[in-house]
Kinemage of the C-alpha trace (Angstrom):
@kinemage 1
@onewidth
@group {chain A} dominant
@subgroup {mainchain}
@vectorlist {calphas} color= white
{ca unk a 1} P 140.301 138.152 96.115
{ca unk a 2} L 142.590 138.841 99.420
{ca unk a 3} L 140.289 141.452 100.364
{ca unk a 4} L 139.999 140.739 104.135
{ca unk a 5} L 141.556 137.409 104.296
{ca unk a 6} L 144.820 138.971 106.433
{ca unk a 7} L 141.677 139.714 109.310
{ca unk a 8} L 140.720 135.676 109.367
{ca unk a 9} L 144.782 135.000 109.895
{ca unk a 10} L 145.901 133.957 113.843
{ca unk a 11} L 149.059 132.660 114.833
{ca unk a 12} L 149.210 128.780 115.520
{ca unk a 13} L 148.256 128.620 118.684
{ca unk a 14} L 146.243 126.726 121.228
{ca unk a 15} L 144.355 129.678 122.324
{ca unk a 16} L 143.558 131.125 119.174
{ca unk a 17} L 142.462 127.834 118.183
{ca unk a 18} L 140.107 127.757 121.030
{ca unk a 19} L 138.680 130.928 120.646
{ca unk a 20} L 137.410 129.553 116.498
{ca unk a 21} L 135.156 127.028 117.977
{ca unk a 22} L 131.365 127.811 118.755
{ca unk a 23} L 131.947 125.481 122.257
{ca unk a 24} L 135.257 123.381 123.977
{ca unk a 25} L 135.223 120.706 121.801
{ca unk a 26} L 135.280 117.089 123.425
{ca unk a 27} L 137.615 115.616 119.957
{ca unk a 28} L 139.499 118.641 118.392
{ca unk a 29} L 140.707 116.905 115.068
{ca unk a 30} L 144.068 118.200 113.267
{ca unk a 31} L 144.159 116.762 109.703
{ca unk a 32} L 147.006 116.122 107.143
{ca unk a 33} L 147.073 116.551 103.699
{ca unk a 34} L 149.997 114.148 103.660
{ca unk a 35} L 151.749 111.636 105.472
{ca unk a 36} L 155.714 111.125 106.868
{ca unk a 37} L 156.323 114.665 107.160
{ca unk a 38} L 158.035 115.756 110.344
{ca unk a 39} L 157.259 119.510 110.166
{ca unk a 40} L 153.298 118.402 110.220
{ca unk a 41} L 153.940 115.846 113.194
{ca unk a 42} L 155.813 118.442 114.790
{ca unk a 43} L 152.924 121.037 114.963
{ca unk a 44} L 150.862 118.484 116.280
{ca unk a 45} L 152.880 117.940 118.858
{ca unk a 46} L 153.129 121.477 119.781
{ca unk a 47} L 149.398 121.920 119.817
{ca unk a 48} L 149.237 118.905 122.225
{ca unk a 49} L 151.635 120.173 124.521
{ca unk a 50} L 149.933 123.639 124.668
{ca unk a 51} L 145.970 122.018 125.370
{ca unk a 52} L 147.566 119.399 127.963
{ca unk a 53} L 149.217 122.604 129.561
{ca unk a 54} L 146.234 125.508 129.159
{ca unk a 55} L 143.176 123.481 128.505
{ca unk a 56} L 143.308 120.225 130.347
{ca unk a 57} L 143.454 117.640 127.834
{ca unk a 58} L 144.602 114.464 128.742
{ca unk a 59} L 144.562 112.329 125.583
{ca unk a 60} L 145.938 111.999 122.008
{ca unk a 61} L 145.014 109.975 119.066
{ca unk a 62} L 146.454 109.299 115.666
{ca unk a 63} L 146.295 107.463 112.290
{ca unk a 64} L 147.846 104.237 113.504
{ca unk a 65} L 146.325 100.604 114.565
{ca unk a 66} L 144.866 100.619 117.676
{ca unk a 67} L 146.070 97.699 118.958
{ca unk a 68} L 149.135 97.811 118.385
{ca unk a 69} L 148.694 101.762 119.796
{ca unk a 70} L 148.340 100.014 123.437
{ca unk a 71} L 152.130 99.022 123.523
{ca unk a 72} L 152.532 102.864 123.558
{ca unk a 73} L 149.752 103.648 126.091
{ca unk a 74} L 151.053 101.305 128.575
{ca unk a 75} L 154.457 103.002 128.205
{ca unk a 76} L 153.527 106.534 128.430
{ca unk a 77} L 151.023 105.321 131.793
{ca unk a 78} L 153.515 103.140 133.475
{ca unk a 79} L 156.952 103.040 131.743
{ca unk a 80} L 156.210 99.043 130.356
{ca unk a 81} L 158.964 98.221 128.072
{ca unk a 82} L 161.662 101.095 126.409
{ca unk a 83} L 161.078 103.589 123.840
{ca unk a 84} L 163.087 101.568 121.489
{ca unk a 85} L 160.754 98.753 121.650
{ca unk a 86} L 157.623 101.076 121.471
{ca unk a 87} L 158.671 102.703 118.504
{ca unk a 88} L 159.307 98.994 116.940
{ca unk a 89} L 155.905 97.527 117.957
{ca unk a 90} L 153.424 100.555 119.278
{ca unk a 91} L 153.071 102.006 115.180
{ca unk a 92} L 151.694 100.689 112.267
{ca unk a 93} L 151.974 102.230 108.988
{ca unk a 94} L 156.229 102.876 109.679
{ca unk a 95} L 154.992 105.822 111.849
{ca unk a 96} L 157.368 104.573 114.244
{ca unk a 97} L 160.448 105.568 112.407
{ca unk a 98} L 159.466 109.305 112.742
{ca unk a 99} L 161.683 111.166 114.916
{ca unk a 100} L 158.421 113.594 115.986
{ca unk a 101} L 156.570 110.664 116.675
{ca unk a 102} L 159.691 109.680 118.858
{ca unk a 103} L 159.699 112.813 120.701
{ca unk a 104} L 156.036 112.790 120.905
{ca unk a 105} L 156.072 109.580 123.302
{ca unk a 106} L 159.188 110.516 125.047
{ca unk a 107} L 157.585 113.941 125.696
{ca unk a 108} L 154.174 112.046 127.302
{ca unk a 109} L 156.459 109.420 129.427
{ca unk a 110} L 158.514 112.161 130.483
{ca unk a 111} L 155.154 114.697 131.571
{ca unk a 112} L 153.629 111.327 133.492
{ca unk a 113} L 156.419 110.690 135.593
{ca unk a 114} L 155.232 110.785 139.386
{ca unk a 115} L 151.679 112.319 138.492
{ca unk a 116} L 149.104 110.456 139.871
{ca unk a 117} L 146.676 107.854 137.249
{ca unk a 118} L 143.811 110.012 136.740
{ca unk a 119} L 146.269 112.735 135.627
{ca unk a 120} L 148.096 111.274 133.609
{ca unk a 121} L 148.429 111.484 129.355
{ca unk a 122} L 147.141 108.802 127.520
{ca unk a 123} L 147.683 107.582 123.873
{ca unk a 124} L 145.315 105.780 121.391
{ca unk a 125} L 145.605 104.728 118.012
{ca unk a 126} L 142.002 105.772 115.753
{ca unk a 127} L 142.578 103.123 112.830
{ca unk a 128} L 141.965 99.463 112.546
{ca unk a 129} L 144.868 96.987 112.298
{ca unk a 130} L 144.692 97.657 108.490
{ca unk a 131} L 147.007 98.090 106.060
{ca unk a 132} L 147.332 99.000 102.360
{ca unk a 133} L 148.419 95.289 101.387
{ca unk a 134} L 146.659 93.499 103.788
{ca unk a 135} L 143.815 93.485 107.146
{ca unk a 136} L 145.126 91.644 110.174
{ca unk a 137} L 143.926 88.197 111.077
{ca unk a 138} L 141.123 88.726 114.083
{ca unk a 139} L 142.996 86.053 115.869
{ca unk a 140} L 144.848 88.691 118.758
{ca unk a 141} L 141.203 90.250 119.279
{ca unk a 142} L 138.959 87.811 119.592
{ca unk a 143} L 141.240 85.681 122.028
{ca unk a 144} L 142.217 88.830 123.859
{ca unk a 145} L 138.497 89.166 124.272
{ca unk a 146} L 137.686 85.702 125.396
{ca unk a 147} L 140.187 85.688 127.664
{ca unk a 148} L 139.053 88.442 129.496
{ca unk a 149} L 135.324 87.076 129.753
{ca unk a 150} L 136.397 83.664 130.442
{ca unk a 151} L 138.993 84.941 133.590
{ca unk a 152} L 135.947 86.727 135.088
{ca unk a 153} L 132.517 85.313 134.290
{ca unk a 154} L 131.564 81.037 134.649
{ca unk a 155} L 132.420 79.375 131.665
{ca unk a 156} L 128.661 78.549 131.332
{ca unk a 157} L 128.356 81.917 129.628
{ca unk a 158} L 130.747 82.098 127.353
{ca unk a 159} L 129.718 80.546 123.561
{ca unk a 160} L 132.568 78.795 122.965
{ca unk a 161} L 135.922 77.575 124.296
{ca unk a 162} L 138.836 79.157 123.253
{ca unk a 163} L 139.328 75.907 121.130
{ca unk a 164} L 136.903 76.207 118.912
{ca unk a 165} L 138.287 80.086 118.590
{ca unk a 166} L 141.088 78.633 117.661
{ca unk a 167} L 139.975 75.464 115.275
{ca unk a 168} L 137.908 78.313 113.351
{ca unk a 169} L 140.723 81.027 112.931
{ca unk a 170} L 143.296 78.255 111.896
{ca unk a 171} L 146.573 79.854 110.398
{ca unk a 172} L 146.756 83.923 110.343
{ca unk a 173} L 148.271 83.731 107.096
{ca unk a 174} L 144.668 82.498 105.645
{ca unk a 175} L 143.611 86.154 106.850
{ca unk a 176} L 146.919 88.849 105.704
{ca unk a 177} L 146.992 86.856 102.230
{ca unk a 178} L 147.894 89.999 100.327
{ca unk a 179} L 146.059 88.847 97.180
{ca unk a 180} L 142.959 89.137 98.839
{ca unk a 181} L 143.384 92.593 98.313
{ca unk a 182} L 142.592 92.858 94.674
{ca unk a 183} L 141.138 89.269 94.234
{ca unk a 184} L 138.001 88.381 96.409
{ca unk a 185} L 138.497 85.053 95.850
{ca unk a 186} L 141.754 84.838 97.726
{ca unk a 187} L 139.532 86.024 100.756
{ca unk a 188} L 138.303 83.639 103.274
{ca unk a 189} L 135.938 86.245 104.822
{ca unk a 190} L 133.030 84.478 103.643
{ca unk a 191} L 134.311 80.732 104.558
{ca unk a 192} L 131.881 78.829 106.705
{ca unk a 193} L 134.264 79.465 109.263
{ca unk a 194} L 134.125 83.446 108.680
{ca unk a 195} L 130.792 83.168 109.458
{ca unk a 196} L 130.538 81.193 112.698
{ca unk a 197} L 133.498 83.535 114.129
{ca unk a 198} L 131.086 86.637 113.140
{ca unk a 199} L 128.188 84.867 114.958
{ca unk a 200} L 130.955 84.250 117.896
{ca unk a 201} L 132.553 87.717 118.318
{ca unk a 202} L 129.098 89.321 118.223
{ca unk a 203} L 127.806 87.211 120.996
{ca unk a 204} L 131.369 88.111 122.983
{ca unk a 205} L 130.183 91.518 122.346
{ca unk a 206} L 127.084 91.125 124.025
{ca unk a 207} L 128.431 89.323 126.808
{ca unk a 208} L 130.839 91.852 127.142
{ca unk a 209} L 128.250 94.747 127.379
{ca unk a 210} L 125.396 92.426 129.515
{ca unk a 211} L 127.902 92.311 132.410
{ca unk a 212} L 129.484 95.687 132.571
{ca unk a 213} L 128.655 95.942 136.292
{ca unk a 214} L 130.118 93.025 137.224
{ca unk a 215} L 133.219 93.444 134.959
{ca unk a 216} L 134.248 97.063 135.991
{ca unk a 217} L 134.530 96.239 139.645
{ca unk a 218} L 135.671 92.525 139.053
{ca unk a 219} L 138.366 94.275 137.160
{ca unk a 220} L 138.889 98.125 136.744
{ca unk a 221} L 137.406 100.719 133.807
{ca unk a 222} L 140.657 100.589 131.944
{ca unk a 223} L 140.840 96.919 131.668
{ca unk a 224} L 137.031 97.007 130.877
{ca unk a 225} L 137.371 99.475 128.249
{ca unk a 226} L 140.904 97.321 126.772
{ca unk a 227} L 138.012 95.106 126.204
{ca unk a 228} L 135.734 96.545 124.439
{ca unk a 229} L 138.393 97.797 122.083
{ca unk a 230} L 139.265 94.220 121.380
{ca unk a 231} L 135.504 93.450 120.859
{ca unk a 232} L 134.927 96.152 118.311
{ca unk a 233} L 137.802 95.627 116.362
{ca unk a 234} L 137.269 92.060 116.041
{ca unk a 235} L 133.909 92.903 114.674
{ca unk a 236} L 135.015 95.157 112.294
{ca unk a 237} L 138.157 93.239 110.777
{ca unk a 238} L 135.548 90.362 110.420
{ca unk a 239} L 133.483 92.925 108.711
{ca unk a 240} L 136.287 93.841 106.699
{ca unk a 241} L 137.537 90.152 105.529
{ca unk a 242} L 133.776 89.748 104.926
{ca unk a 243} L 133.781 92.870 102.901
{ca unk a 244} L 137.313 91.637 100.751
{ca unk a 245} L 135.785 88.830 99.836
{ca unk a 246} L 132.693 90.936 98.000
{ca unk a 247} L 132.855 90.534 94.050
{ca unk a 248} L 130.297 93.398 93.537
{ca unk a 249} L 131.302 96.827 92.175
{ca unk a 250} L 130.564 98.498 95.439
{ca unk a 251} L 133.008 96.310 97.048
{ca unk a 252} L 136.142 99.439 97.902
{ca unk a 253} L 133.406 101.440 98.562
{ca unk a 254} L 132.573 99.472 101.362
{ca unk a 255} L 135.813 98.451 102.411
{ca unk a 256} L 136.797 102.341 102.805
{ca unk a 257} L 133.407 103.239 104.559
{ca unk a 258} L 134.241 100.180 107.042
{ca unk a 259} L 137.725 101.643 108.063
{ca unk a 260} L 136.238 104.846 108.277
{ca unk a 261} L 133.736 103.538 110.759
{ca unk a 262} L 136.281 101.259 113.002
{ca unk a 263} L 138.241 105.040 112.733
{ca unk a 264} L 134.830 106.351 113.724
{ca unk a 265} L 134.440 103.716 116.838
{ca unk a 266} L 137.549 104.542 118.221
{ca unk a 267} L 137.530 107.814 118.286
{ca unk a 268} L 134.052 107.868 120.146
{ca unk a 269} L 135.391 105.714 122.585
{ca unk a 270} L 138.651 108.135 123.376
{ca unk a 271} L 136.040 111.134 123.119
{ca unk a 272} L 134.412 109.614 126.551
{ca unk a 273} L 137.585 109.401 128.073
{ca unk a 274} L 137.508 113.642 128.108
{ca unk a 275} L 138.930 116.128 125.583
{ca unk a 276} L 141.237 114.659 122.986
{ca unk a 277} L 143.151 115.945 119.987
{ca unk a 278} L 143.189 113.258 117.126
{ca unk a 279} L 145.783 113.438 113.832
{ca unk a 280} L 145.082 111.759 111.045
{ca unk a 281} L 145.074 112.611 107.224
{ca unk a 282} L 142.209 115.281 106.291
{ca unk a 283} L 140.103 112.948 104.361
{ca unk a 284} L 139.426 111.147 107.236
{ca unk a 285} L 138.610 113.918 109.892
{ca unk a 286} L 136.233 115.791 107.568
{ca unk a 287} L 133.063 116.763 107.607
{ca unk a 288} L 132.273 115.626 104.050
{ca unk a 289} L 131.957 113.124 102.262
{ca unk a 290} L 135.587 111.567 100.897
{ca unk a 291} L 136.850 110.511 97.442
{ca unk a 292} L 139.430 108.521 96.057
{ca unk a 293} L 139.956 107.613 92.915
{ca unk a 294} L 141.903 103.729 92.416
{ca unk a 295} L 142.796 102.396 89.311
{ca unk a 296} L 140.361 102.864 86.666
{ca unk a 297} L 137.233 102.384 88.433
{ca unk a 298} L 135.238 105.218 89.072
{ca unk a 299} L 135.313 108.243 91.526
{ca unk a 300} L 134.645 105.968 94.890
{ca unk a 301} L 132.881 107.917 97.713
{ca unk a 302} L 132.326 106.813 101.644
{ca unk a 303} L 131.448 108.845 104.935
{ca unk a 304} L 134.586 109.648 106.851
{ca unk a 305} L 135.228 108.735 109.696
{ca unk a 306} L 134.968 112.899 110.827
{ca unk a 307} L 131.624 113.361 109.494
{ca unk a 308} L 130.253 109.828 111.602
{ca unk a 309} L 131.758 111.088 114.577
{ca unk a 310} L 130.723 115.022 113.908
{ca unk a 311} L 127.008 113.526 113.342
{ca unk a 312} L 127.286 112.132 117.082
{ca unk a 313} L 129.101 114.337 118.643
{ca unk a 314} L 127.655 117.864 117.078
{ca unk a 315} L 129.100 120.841 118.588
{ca unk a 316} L 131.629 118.853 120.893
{ca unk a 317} L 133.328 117.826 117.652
{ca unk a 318} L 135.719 120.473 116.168
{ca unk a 319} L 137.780 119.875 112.528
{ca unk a 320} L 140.873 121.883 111.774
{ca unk a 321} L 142.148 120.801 108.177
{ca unk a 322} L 146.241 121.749 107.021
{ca unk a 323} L 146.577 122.940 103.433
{ca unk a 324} L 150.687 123.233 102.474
{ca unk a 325} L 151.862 125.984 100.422
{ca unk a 326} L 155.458 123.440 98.666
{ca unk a 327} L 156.806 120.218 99.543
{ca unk a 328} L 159.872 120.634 97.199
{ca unk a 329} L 161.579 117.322 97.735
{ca unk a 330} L 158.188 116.061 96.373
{ca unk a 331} L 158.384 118.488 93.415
{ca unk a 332} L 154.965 120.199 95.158
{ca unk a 333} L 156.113 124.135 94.408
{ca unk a 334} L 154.462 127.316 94.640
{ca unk a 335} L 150.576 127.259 94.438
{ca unk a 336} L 149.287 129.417 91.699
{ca unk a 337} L 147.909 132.448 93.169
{ca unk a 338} L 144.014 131.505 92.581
{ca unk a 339} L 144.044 128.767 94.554
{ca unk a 340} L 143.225 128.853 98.275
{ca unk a 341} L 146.835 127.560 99.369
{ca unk a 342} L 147.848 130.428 96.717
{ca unk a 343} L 146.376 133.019 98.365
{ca unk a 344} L 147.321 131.873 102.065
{ca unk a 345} L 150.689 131.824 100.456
{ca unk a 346} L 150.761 135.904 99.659
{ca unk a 347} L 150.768 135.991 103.306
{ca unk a 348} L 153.733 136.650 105.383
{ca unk a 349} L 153.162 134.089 108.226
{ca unk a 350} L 155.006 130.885 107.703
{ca unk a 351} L 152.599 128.808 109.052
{ca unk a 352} L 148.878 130.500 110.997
{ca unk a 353} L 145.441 129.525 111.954
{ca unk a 354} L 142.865 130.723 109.778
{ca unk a 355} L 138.792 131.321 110.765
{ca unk a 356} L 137.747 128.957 107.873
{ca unk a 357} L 133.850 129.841 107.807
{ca unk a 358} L 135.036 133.761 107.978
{ca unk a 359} L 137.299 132.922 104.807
{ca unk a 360} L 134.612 131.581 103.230
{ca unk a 361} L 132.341 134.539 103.901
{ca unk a 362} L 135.543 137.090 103.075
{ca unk a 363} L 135.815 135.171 99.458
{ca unk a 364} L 131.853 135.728 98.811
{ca unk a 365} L 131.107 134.384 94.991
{ca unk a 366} L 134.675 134.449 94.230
{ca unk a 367} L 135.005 131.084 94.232
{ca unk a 368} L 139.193 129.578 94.497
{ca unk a 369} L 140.577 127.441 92.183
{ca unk a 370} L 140.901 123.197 93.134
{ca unk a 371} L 145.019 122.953 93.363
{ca unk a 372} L 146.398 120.139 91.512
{ca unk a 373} L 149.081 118.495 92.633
{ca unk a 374} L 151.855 116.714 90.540
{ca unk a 375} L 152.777 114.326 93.339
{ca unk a 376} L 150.244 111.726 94.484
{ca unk a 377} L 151.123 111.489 97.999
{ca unk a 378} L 149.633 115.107 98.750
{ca unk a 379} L 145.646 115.632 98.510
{ca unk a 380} L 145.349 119.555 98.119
{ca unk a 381} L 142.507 121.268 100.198
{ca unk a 382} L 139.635 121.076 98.201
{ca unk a 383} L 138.175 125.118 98.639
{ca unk a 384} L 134.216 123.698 98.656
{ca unk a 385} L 135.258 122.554 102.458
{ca unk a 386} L 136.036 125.940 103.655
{ca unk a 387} L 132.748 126.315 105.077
{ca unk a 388} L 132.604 123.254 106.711
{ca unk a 389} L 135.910 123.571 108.897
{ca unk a 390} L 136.407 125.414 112.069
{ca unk a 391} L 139.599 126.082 110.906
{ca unk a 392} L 142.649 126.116 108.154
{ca unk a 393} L 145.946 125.589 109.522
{ca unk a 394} L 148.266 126.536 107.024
{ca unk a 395} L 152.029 125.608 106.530
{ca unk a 396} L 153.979 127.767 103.967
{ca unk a 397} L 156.914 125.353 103.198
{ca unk a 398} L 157.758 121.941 104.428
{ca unk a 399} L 161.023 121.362 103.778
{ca unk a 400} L 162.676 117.405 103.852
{ca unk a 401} L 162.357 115.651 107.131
C-alpha cells in the first residue's frame, strides 16, 4: 500500500505548497482536524509568514466571529488599543488565550509598523458571532449599520429611525437565551418583531448596496466594506434566530448550513481584498459535503462553507486539509497502519505536505481504512476526500500545548 506514497511527500513549505495547485489561488484554505492545539496554530502561522514574505499575501482569516475579529484588524492596521485587550475582546471561541494566536497578532503589528496602508497585513474573522450555547443578539450589527447610512445619506432614505431599531430588538438577553438552543420555543426568531427587523436589515442592505458610489467617496472602501460586513451578518444571525426557532426535523440541518454560509460570505468578501490564507477546522474548508452526528438524531449533512466558496471561486480556491498521526494528552495514539494517517505515519518526516490527488492515484483500488478516534474533539481525515484536496498536510505528533 506505500508503494509510491514517499514520491507525493514535500516538506511544509510555502513553495512546495504553491507548486500543488493547478493556478495561485485567491483563498488558500489550511484546515484542522481539531481545535486549541498550539502546534497546528503554529504551522499556520509559519505558512503565513512565508506567503506574506514570497508570495504577496496580505491577509489572514480564521475560525473566529467576525465582528469581534475587527478589534484585531484595527490593531494590527493602526496599533488601536494593546495586545492585552485584543486578545480579551478580538476572539471568540477562547481563541484568544492561545499563545500562537498571541504571537500571530504581535507578529502582524510588528511587520505593519511604518509600511504604508495598502501594504499593510490585515486580519478577518470567517465565522458568525455564533457560539455553541448561544447566537449573538443582531443588536451591534444592525445599529452599526444604520449608523453608517444615517451619518451619510438624508434621513428620508433610511426605513426607520434608530428607535424603532431599538423598540424592536428590546433586551439582548431575549436573543443569547441559551435554551433556545435545544428548545425552539425559547427562540424569539419568529416574534412579530423578528420579522419586521428581517424586513428592516434587508432594506439596510439594499440601501447599503444602491448607494455604493456615493458611500465609497463620502467615506473610504474600508469603512464601506466595515459596512457591508455589518449588513450581512445581521442578515444572517436574523436568519439564524429565525432558523432556532424551527420545530421541524430539518431544523440543525439548517442551522449548520446557515453558519456555513455566513462562513461562506465572509470569506468571499476577504477573497476580493487579494490572496488570503483562511484556518478553520477541516469540515468547514472542504470540498464536500459535512457530517455531524448530535445526540441521537440522525447523520445531519450541510454544504460547507469550502465547497460554497470553491463553487464560486473554482480554480482560485485551493483546500489543504491536516490529518494528525497522536494527540496523546487526548489519549489519540498511533494510527493503525491501514489507515491513511497510518501510512503517512511509516514516514520519517515529522510533519510534510503531501500531493493529495497523486496519493489518491498512488493508492489505486486499495482503498484506506476510516480512522476512529477515541476522543471526540478530533475528526480523523476521512480517506474518500483525498481526491478532492490539493493537499494533506500531515503532523506526526502533537504533543500538549
Amino acid at each position: 500500500m506505500a508503494t509510491g506514497i514517499s514520491d507525493t511527500t514535500h516538506a511544509f513549505e510555502a513553495a512546495a505548497v504553491m507548486k500543488l495547485l493547478p493556478a495561485p489561488p485567491r483563498l488558500l484554505a489550511l484546515g484542522e482536524p481539531t481545535h486549541g492545539e498550539d502546534t497546528l496554530l503554529d504551522l499556520r502561522n509559519e505558512l503565513f509568514r512565508q506567503l506574506v514574505e514570497q508570495e504577496g499575501y496580505r491577509t489572514i482569516a480564521i475560525e473566529s466571529d467576525c465582528v469581534m475579529g475587527l478589534v484585531v484588524d484595527d490593531y494590527v492596521t493602526s496599533g488601536t488599543g494593546t495586545l492585552d485587550e485584543v486578545m480579551e475582546h478580538g476572539f471568540s471561541h477562547g481563541w484568544g488565550a492561545s499563545a500562537a494566536n498571541r504571537e500571530l497578532v504581535r507578529w502582524m503589528r510588528a511587520h505593519n509598523d511604518g509600511l504604508p496602508t495598502s501594504e499593510r497585513l490585515r486580519f478577518a474573522g470567517a465565522d458568525g458571532p455564533l457560539e455553541i450555547t448561544h447566537a449573538a443578539s443582531p443588536r451591534q450589527t444592525l445599529t452599526a449599520l444604520h449608523g453608517y447610512l444615517a451619518a451619510h445619506l438624508d434621513v428620508e432614505l433610511l426605513p426607520c429611525t434608530a428607535e424603532t431599531l431599538d423598540r424592536l430588538l428590546g433586551t439582548d438577553d431575549r436573543w443569547t437565551h441559551p435554551a433556545a438552543m435545544t428548545d425552539p420555543s425559547q427562540s424569539v426568531g419568529r416574534s412579530a418583531e423578528a420579522s419586521r427587523l428581517r424586513l428592516l436589515a434587508d432594506d439596510l442592505v439594499a440601501l447599503l448596496d444602491a448607494q455604493t458610489p456615493h458611500l465609497i467617496t463620502a467615506t473610504s472602501r474600508d469603512d464601506w466594506d466595515r459596512a457591508r460586513l455589518y449588513g450581512r451578518t445581521a442578515v444572517g444571525l436574523l436568519r439564524y434566530h429565525y432558523g432556532m426557532a424551527d420545530t421541524s426535523p430539518a431544523r440543525m440541518t439548517r442551522l449548520l448550513g446557515l453558519r456555513d454560509q455566513m462562513m461562506a460570505d465572509n470569506l468571499l468578501a476577504v477573497a476580493e481584498r487579494g490572496p488570503a490564507l483562511v484556518h478553520a477546522h477541516n469540515s468547514h474548508l472542504q470540498r464536500e459535503k459535512s457530517t455531524m452526528r448530535l445526540w441521537d438524531q440522525p447523520l445531519l449533512e450541510w454544504w460547507s462553507a469550502g465547497a460554497i466558496v470553491n463553487a464560486h471561486l473554482g480554480e482560485k480556491y485551493a483546500f489543504l486539509a491536516t490529518a494528525l498521526g497522536t494527540i496523546r494528552h487526548q489519549g489519540v495514539d498511533a494510527p493503525s497502519p491501514d489507515t491513511v494517517e497510518g501510512l503517512l505515519y511509516a514516514l520519517p518526516e515529522d510533519r510534510c505536505v503531501i500531493d493529495a490527488p497523486r496519493l489518491a492515484t498512488a493508492l489505486g483500488d486499495t482503498r484506506p481504512a476510516p480512522r476512529v478516534s477515541p476522543w471526540f474533539g478530533y475528526a480523523p481525515f476521512d480517506p474518500a476526500h483525498l481526491a478532492g484536496s490539493d493537499g494533506l498536510v500531515f503532523v506526526k505528533d502533537v504533543p500538549q500545548s
